[in-house]
C-alpha positions in Angstrom: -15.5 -10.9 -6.5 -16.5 -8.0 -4.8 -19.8 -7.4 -2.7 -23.2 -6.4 -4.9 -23.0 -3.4 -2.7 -19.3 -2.6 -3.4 -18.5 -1.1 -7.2 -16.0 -3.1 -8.9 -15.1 -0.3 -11.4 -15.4 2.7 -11.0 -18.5 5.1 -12.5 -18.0 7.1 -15.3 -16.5 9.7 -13.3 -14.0 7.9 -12.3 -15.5 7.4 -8.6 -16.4 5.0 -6.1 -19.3 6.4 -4.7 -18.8 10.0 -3.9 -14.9 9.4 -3.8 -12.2 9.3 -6.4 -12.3 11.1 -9.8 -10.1 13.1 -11.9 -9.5 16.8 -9.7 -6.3 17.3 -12.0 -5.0 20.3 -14.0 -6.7 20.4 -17.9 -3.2 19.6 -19.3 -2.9 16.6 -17.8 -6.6 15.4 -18.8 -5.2 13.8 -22.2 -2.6 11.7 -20.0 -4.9 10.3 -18.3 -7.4 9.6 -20.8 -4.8 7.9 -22.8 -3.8 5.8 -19.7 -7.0 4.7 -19.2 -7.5 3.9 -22.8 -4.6 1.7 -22.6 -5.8 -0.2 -19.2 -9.3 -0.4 -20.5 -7.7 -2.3 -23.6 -5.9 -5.4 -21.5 -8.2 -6.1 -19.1 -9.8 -8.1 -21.7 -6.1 -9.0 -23.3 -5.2 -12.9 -21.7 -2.2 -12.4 -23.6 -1.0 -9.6 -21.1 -2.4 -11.5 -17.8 -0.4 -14.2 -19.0 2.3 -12.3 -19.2 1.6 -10.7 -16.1 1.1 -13.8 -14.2 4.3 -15.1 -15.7 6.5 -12.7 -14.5 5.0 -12.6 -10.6 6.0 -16.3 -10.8 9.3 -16.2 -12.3 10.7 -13.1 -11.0 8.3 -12.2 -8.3 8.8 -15.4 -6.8 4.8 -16.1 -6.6 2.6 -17.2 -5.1 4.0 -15.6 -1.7 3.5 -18.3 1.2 0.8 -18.0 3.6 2.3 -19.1 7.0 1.1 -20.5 10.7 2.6 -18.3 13.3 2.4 -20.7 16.0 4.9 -18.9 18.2 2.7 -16.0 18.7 -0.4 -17.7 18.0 0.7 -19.8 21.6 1.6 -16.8 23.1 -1.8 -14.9 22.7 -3.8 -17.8 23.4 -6.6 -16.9 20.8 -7.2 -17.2 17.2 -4.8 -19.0 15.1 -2.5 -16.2 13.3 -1.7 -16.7 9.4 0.7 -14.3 7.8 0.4 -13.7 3.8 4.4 -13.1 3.6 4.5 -10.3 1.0 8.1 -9.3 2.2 9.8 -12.7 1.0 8.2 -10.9 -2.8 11.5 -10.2 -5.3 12.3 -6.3 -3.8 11.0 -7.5 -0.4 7.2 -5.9 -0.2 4.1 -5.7 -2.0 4.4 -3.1 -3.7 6.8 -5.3 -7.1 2.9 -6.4 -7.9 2.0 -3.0 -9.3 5.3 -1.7 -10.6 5.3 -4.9 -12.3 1.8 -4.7 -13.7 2.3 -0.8 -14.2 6.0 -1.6 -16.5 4.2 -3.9 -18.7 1.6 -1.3 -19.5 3.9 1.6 -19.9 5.8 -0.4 -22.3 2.4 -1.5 -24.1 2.0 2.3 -24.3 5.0 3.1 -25.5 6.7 5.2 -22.7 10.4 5.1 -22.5 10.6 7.1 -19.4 9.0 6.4 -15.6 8.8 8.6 -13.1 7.5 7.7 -9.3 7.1 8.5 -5.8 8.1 7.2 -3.0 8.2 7.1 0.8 9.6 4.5 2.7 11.4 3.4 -0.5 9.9 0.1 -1.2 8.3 1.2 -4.1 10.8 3.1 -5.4 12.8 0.0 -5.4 10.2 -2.0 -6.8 9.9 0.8 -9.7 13.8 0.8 -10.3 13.7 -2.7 -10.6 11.0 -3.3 -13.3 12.8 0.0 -15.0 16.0 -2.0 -14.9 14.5 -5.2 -16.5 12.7 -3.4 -18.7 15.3 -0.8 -20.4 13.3 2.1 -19.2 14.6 5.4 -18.0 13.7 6.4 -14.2 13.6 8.9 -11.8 12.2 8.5 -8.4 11.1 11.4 -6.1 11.4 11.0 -2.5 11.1 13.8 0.3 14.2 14.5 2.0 13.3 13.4 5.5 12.4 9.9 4.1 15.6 10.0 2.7 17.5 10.4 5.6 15.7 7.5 7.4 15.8 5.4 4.6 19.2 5.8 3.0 19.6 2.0 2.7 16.8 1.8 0.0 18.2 5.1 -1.8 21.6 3.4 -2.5 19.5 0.6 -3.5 17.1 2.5 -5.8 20.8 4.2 -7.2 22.3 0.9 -7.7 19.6 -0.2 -9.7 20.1 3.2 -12.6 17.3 5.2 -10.9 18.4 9.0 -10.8 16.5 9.8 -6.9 15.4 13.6 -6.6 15.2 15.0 -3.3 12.4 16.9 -1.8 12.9 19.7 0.4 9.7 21.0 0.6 6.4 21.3 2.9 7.5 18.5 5.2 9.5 16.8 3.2 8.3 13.5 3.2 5.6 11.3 1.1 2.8 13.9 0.4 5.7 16.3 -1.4 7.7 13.6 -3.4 4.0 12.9 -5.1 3.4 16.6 -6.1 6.7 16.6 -7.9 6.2 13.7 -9.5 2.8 15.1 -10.6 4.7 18.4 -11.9 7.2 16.3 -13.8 4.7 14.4 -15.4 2.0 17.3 -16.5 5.4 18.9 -18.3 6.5 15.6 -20.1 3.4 13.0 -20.3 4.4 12.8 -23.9 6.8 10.4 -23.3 6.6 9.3 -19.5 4.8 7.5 -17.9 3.8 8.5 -13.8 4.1 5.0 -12.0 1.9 5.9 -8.7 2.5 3.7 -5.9 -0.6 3.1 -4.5 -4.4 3.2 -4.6 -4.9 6.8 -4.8 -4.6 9.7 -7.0 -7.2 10.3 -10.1 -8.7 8.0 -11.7 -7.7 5.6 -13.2 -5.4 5.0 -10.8 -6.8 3.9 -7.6 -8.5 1.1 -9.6 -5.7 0.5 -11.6 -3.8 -0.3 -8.8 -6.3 -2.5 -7.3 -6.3 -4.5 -10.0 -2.6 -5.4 -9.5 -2.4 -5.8 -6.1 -5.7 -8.0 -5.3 -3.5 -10.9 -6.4 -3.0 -10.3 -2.8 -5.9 -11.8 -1.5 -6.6 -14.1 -4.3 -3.7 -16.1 -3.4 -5.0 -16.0 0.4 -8.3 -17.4 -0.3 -7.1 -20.3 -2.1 -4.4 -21.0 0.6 -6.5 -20.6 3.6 -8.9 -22.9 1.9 -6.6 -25.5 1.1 -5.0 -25.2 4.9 -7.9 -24.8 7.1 -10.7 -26.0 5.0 -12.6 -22.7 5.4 -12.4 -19.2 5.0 -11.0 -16.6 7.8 -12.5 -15.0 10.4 -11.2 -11.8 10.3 -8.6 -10.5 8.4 -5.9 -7.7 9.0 -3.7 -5.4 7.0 -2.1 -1.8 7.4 -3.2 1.2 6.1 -1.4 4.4 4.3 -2.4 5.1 0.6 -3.7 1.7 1.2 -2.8 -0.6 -1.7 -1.7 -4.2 0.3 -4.8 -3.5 2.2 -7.2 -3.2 -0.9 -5.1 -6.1 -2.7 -5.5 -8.5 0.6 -9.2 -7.3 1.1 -10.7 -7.5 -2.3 -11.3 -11.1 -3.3 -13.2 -11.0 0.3 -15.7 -8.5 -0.1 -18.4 -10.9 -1.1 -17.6 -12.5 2.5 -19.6 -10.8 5.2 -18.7 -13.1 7.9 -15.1 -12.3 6.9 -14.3 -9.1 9.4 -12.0 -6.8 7.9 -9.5 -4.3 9.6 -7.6 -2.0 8.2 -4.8 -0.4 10.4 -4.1 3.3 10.4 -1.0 5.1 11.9 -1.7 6.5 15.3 1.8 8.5 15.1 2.2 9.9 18.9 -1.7 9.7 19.7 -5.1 11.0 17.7 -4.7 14.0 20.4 -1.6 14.9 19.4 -2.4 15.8 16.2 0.8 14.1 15.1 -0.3 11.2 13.3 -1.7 9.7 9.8 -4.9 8.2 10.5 -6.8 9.9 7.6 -10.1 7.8 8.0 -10.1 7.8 11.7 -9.3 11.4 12.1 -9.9 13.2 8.9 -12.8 14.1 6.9 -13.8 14.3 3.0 -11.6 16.3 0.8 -9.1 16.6 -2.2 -5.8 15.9 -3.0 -3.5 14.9 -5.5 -7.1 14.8 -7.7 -8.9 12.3 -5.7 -11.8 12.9 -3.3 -11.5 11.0 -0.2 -10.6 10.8 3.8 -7.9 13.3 4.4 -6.2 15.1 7.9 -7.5 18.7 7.0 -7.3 21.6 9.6 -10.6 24.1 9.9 -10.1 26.1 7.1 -10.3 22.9 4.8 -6.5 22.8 4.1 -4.4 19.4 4.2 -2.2 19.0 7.5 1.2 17.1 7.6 0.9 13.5 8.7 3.6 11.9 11.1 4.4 8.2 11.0 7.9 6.2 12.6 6.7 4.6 9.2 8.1 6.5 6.2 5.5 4.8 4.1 3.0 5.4 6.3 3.1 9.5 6.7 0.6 10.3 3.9 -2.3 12.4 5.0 -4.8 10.9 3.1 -6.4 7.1 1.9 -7.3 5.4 -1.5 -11.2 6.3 -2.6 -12.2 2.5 -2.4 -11.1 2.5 1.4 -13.2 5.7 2.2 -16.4 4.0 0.7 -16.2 0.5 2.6 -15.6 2.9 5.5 -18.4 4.7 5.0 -20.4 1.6 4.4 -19.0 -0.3 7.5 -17.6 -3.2 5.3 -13.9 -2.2 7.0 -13.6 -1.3 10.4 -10.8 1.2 10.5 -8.2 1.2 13.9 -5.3 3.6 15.0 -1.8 2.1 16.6 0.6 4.2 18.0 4.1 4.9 16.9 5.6 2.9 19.9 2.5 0.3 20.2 4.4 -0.3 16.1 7.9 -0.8 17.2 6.9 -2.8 20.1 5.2 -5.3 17.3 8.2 -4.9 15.6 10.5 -6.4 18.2 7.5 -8.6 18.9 7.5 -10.7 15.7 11.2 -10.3 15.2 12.1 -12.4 18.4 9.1 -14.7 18.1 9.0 -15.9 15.1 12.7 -15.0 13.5 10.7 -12.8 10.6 11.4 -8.8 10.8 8.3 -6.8 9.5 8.3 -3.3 8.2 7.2 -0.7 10.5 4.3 -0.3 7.8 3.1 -3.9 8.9 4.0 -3.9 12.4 1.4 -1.2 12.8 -1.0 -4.6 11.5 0.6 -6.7 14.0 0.2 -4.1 17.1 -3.7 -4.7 16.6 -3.4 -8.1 16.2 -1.6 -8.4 19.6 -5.1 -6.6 20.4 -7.6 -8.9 18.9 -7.0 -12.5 18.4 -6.9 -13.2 22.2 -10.4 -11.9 21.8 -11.2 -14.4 19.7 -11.6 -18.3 20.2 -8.4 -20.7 19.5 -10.8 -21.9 16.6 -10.8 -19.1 14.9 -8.7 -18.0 12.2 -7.1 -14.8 11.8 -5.1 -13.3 8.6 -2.6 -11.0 8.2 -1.3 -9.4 5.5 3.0 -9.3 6.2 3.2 -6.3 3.7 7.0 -6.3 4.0 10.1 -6.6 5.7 12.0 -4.9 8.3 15.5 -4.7 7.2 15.4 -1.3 5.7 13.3 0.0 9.0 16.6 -0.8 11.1 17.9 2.6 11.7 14.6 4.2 12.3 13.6 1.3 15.3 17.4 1.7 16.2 16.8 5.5 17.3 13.2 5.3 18.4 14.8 3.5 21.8 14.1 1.1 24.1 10.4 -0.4 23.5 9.6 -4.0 25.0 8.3 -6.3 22.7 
């Protein structure tokens, strides 16, 4: 449950504090009144949660193990390292939670047709595989650049009957693939259904999302308490849109001697400009109809993020995120592009497990951070997904040490 101080719906404008809400076109207003019709309607359905929790145990492969890292935990000589291993998910991320969650509802709405966006490709996978098990039509956009670095999970996303458009414009990568998929589904919300891959966008989305993913950290509290007899001492997740994050964080809210980080990417350095830490760096504003933290230049208009991580390069944060910012429940950190490879390498040849880029940028703060903590303390990280489809892109970054 979340904190008294921290909303657990939104308000009746579709915002968590002075973030979020609905900054969309008129035409698409009915959409997403009828979508959050339908998700008002099964949060009180058991029938659909059962369903729901079905499937992450049967096809999922729930729950996700929560593992000791001793080999790095020796290493750093400080608090004892526990990774929630969200890339051994069905897909091989988090991100299967919410396109599972999302499939069911589509279907309970009728929709024969999904479209998504997509980044580093995970959860256009994860969207092509609940398509493909449910007999819905798909179509993925992804920005061209992110294509080219992630060409692994395009023949994946292909393989699965997902038709993947191309984005060639602005810079090609995350922030573009979503305005498409916004345009495709203002001209046909009659019969689609706009699958959004993480905790942003209008209302009800961000929540929505949440509500999917904070089986996340539900999982975590019961398995920490049954290993360790207690609850963490800090915990630890990376940060784009922000979905794994949210999910991991959620169910600890309530927990103020629980310290929460969230990990943004420092790209080449804040003072480079050539980054995607949207909390650290940016300021309030809107995009894709949400009001939160984005990387805005003077005038007020939105700046192109870099990331190594392709599902990392967003230039803005989730609405829930900007408010426990704001009221200093998370404490919000930058790691650099090669500080994240170097955890890459890290983990890979300590502990045999490859993590995506996206949570290696986690890792690269834990290497900062648990030797500054006592061996008796406990810190948690969530492992949002693995590294095999990152291979390439840490391939041509170079030599890094681990």
């Amino acid at each position: 449950m979340p904190s008294a101080r921290h909303p657990a719906i939104p308000d009746s404008l579709g915002q968590f504090g002075p973030y979020g809400g609905r900054y969309m076109p008129e035409t698409l207003i009915p959409a997403l009144d009828e979508l959050e019709r339908g998700f008002r309607a099964l949060l009180e359905d058991e029938g659909f949660w059962s369903a729901f929790r079905g499937m992450l145990a049967d096809y999922v492969g729930r729950p996700s193990p929560l593992f000791l890292a001793r080999g790095i935990t020796e290493e750093l000589g400080g608090a004892q390292i526990y990774l929630k291993r969200e890339d051994l998910n069905h897909t091989g991320a988090h991100k299967i939670n919410n396109c599972l969650g999302q499939a069911l509802l589509a279907r309970r709405m009728g929709k024969r047709r999904v479209v998504a966006e997509t980044g580093a490709g995970q959860h256009g996978v994860a969207t092509a595989t609940v398509c493909a098990q449910h007999g819905l039509e798909c179509v993925v956009y992804m920005g061209a650049q992110d294509m080219a670095r992630q060409s692994v999970n395009v023949r994946r996303m292909r393989m699965l009957g997902a038709e993947v458009r191309a984005v060639s414009a602005g810079s090609a990568t995350l922030k573009d693939a979503m305005n498409e998929a916004l345009r495709d589904w203002i001209a046909n919300s009659a019969d689609t259904y706009y699958l959004l891959g993480t905790c942003a966008g209008p209302h009800p989305y961000p929540w929505l999302v949440r509500e999917f993913q904070k089986v996340i950290g539900e999982e975590t509290r019961q398995q920490i308490l049954a290993r360790t007899g207690r609850m963490p001492d800090a915990m630890v997740a990376c940060v784009g849109g922000g979905s794994n994050a949210l999910g991991f964080f959620y169910p600890f809210l309530d927990l103020a001697d629980v310290r929460l980080y969230g990990v943004e990417a420092g790209g080449l350095g804040l003072a480079s400009g050539a980054h995607a830490a949207s909390i650290t760096a940016g300021r309030a504003g809107v995009l894709h109809g949400c009001r939160s933290y984005y990387l805005q230049d003077e005038d007020g208009q939105i700046i192109d993020a870099h990331s190594v991580s392709a599902g990392l390069d967003y230039p803005g944060v989730g609405p829930e995120h900007a408010l426990l910012h704001d009221r200093g429940r998370v404490e919000y950190v930058s790691v650099t592009d090669a500080q994240a490879v170097s955890a890459f390498h890290w983990l890979t040849r300590r502990e045999g497990i490859m993590p995506a880029l996206e949570s290696a940028h986690a890792l690269a703060f834990v290497r900062e951070l648990a030797p500054r903590m006592g061996r008796d303390r406990i810190l948690a990280v969530c492992l949002s997904g693995r590294g095999d489809k990152d291979m390439d892109t840490v391939a041509q970054f170079g030599e890094v040490a681990a």
